[in-house]
N, C-alpha and C positions, 0 to 999 in steps of 0.2 A: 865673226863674219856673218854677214844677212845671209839669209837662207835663200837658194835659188830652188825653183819645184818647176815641174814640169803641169801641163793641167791634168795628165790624167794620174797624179797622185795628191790631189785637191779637189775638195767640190767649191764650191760657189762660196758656201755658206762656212764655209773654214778659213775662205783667204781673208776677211776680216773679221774680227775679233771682238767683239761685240756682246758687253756683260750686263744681266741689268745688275739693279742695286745689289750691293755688298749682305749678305744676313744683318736682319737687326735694324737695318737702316728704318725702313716701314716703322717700328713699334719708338723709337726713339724721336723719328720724327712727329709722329702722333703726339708721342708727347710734348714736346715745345708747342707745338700750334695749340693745346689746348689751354697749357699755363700762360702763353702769351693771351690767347683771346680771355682769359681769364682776369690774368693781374696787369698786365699789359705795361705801362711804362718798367713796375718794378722789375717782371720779366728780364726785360729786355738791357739792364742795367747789371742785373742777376748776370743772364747767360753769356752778354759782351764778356763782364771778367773772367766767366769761367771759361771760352773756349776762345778771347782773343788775348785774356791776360792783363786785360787794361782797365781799370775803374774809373767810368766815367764820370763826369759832373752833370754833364748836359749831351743831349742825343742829339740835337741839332746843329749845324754849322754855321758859323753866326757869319756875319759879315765881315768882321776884322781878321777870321780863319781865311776868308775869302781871301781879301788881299794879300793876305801874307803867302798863301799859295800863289797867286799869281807875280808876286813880288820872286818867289823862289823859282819859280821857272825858268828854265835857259828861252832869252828871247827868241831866237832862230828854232825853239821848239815849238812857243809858241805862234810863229810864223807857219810853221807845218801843220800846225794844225786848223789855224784859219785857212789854208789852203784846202787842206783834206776835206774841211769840214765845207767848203764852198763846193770842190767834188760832188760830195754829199748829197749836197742841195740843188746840183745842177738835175744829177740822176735822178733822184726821187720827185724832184719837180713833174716829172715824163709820166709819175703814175697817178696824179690827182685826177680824181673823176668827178664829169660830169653828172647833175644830176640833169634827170630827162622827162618830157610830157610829152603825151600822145596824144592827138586829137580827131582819128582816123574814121571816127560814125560820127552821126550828130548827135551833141546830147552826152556824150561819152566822152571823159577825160582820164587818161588812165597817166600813173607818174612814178617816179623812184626821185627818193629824197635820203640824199648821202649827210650823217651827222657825226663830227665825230667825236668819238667818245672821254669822257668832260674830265676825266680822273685817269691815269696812267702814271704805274709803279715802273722803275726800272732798278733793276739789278745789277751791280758791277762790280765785280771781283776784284780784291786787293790782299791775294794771297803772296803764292812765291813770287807773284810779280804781280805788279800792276798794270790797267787794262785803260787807259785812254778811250783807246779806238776804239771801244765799247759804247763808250757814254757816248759819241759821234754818232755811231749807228742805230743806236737805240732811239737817240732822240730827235736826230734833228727829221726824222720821216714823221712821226708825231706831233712834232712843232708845224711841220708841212701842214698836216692834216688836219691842224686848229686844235687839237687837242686844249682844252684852261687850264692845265693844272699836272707839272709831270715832277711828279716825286722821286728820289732817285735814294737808294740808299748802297751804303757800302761799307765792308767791314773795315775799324780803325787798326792803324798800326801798333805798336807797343807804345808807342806815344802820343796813343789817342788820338792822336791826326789821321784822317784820309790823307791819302797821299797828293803834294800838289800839283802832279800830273794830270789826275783825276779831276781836280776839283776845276783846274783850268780848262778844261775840255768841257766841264757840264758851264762853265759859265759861257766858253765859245760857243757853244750847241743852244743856252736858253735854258738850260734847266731851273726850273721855279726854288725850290730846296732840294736839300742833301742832308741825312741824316746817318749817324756812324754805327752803324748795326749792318752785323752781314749772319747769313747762313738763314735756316729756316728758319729763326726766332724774325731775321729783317723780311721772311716772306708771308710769315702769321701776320705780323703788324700791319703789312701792306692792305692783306686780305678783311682783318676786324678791327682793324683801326686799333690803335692806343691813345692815353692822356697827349701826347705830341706828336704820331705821327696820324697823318689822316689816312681815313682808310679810301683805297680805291678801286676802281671796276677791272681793269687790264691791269697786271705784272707780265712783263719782257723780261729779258737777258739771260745770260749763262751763269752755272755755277757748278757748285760740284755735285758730289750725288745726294748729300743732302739739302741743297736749295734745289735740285730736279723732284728730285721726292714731297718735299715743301709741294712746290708747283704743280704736282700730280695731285697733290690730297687736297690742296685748296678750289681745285678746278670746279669750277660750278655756284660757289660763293664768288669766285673773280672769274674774268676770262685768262687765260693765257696762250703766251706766242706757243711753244713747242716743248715739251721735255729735253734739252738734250743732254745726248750724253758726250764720250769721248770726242774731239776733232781726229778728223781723218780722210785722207786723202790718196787719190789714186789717180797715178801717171801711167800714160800710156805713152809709148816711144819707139819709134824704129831705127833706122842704122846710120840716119843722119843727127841724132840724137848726140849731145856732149855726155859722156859718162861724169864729168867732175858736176857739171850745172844739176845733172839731175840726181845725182847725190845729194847736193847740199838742199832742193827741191824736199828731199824725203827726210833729211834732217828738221828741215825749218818747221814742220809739223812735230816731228818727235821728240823735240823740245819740249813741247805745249807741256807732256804730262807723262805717264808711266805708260796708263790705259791708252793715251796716242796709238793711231794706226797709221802706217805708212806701205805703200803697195806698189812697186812697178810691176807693167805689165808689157811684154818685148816679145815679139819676135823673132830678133837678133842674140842668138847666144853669148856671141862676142861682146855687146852691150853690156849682158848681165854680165858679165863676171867685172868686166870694168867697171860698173857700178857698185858691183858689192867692194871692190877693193877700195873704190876710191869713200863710199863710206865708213868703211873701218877705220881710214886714214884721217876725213873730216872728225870724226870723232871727237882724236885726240883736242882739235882745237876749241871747243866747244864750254863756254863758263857751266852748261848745266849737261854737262855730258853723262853726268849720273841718270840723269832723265831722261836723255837720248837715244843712251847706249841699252835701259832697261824699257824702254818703248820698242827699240829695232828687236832687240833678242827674243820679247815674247811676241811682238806683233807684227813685225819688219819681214818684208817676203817681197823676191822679184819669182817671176810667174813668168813662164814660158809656154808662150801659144802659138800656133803654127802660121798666124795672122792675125793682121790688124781688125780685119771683119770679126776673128772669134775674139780677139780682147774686147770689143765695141760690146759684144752681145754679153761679156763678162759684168763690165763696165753698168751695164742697164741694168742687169739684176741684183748687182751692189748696191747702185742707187748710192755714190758716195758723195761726200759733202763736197767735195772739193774735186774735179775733175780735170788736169792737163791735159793735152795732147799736143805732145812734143814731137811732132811728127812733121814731113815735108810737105802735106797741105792742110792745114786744120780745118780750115774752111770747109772744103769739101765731107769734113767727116761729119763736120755741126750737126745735120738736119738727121744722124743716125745715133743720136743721143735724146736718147726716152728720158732717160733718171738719173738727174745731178743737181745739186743743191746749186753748184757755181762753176760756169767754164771758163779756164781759161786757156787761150787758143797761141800755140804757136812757142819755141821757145823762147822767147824774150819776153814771156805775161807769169811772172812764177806767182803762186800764190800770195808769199806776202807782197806782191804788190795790191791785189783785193782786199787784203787787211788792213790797209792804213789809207790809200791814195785815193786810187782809181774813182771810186763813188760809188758801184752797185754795193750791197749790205753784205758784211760779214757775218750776219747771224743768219744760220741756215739751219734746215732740216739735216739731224745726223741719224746714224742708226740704220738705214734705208729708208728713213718716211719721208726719200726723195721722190719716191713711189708717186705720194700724193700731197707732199706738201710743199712749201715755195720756201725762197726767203723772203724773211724781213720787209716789211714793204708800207706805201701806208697805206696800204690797206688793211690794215693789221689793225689802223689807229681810229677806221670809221666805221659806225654801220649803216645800213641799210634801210631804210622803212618804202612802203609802199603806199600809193593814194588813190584812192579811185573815186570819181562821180559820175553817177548817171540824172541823167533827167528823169520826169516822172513816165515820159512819153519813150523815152529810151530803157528805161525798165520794163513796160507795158510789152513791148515788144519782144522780152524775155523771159518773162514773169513764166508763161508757160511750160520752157523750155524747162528752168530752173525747178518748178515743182518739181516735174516730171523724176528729174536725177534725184531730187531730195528722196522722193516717195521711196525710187528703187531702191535705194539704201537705207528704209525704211525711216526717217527721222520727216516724221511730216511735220514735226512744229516748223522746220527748216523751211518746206513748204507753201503753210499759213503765212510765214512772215514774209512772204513777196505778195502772195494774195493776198494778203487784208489790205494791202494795197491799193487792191480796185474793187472788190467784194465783201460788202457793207456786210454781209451775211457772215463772215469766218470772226 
């Protein structure tokens, strides 16, 4: 049975579950990224058979793997996912920016020049299951963004194949290559390049805690999106709320994995316990109920708060990935959500529909670094630079100002270099 608690026998910081890496993980990862950046294709040929069991020929995906993946797909899947994947592109169309110039003095042109970035790794899981809707997300906001070049890799099956799921989806999305290496040895290569794969500036997507670890140690040679870890999700409900709908709500997450967290949070007693029963029951139905059932038991928890205002202020300090509110006006509660990776409003928006359809991105900030961080965005895929020109006459006019701050912070070459300007003498 899920556990029902009341808050004042829970803090905050207990109702989810939140680990970092496993011992050991840091020094083993260490190790692969060094032997990859070292021997690099043999590496990565090496570590494929040792930890997916498969001895490759070739690390790349050729073109006829292509077809034959897209040859195996269920047509009406691949219909779902040129749909999803037009979602996609509708939503993230909304976040391309403008660059911009200022022309506000005379003489003074001041500007921001959006670029974006020319090499982009992406990551996609092809573990206990396979991840589509990854490669969708991943990419097509990157493709948005003009990115040249998005490498994608992913670990092979026992029959050396990515799965044709996958490979259909990076060809829906635009992906340039695909190469069959997964875990941290596919995030060292990302990072120093190998004989075949190229190396590049940003690595995206999830994995497990050894491609998060990967992503944490490589940081600063590459950029990356976010470390995350577990998915997890937190519904908030009151008494108009279906107990069966938000059951299967806290199941569809606890699927994902073991370390999954799933949370309601109610006001309505009578809720909870309907809740817990009717998860006990969904359970049973469930192909990975192993995963589901050891997800609820260690991390599974309905929360009783005295009101929707104290769950809201719960809610902000978890900062969770996923946020419902299953409540009789969502709308209204919108504008009192500080910290969530992704809202969805109302009960007919359950999370997996954000995972495959809708368009906004599935990869979010987990952990709490809803605190400060976004999802997925492309902004993720551009940066920034700055430009400014002055005239010589629009300098002149500041030239003084400018010593002046230099000097106080004593660096007067900083100084000189505006005055030599107009004063033959420095």
């Amino acid at each position: 049975m899920m556990r029902i608690m009341k808050m004042d026998e829970v803090s905050a910081e207990e109702i989810f579950s939140r680990r970092g890496s496993a011992p050991g993980v840091e020094a083993v990862v260490a190790e692969i990224l060094e032997r990859v950046r070292q021997d690099g294709d043999e590496a990565l040929f090496a570590y494929t058979e040792r930890f997916d069991g498969v001895r490759l020929q070739s690390l790349e995906v050729s073109d006829a793997e292509f077809e034959e993946a897209m040859a195996a797909v269920d047509p009406d899947f691949l219909n779902i996912l040129r749909e999803a994947a037009a979602n996609i592109r509708a939503y993230h169309e909304k976040q391309k920016r403008q660059d911009f110039v200022m022309m506000e003095r005379d003489g003074v042109i001041l500007g921001q020049k959006t670029t974006p970035i020319e090499k982009v790794g992406l990551y996609v899981p092809n573990g206990t299951a396979a991840y589509p809707s990854t490669v969708l997300m991943d990419s097509i906001p990157a493709k948005l963004a003009g990115c040249r070049e998005l490498i994608m890799v992913s670990p092979p099956s026992r029959d050396g194949n990515v799965a044709p799921s996958i490979l259909a989806a990076a060809r829906v999305a635009g992906v340039d290559r695909v190469f069959k290496v997964g875990g941290a040895q596919a995030v060292a290569a990302l990072a120093y390049g190998t004989q075949t794969v190229p190396a590049v500036y940003k690595i995206v997507g999830p994995g497990n805690a050894y491609v998060a670890q990967a992503k944490k140690q490589v940081y600063g040679k590459v950029a990356i999106d976010v470390v995350a870890g577990p998915s997890e999700v937190l519904v908030i409900a009151d008494s108009t709320a279906e107990p069966r709908i938000l059951a299967a709500d806290l199941l569809s997450q606890a699927e994902h994995d073991v370390l999954s967290t799933a949370v309601l949070i109610t006001d309505d007693p009578g809720l909870a316990g309907a809740v817990a029963a009717q998860v006990h029951r969904q359970l049973q139905l469930l192909p990975r109920r192993g995963i589901a059932e050891t997800s609820i038991e260690n991390n599974g928890l309905i929360l009783l708060v005295k009101d929707l205002e104290e769950a809201m202020q719960i809610a902000n300090e978890i900062a969770p990935e996923h946020l419902q509110l299953c409540v009789r006006e969502p709308f209204s509660w919108l504008d009192k959500v500080q910290n969530a990776g992704s809202i969805f409003l109302g009960m007919h928006c359950p999370e997996a529909l954000g995972d495959y359809l809708a368009g906004p991105n599935h990869t979010l900030p987990t952990g709490g670094i809803a605190k400060f961080a976004s999802p997925l965005s492309v902004d993720d895929f551009v940066k920034k630079s700055q430009f400014t020109y002055y005239s010589k006459q629009a300098l002149s006019q500041v030239a003084n100002q400018i010593a002046l701050f230099a000097r106080e912070e004593g660096l007067e070459g900083h100084a000189r270099s505006v005055l030599s300007r107009f004063e033959d003498t420095i």
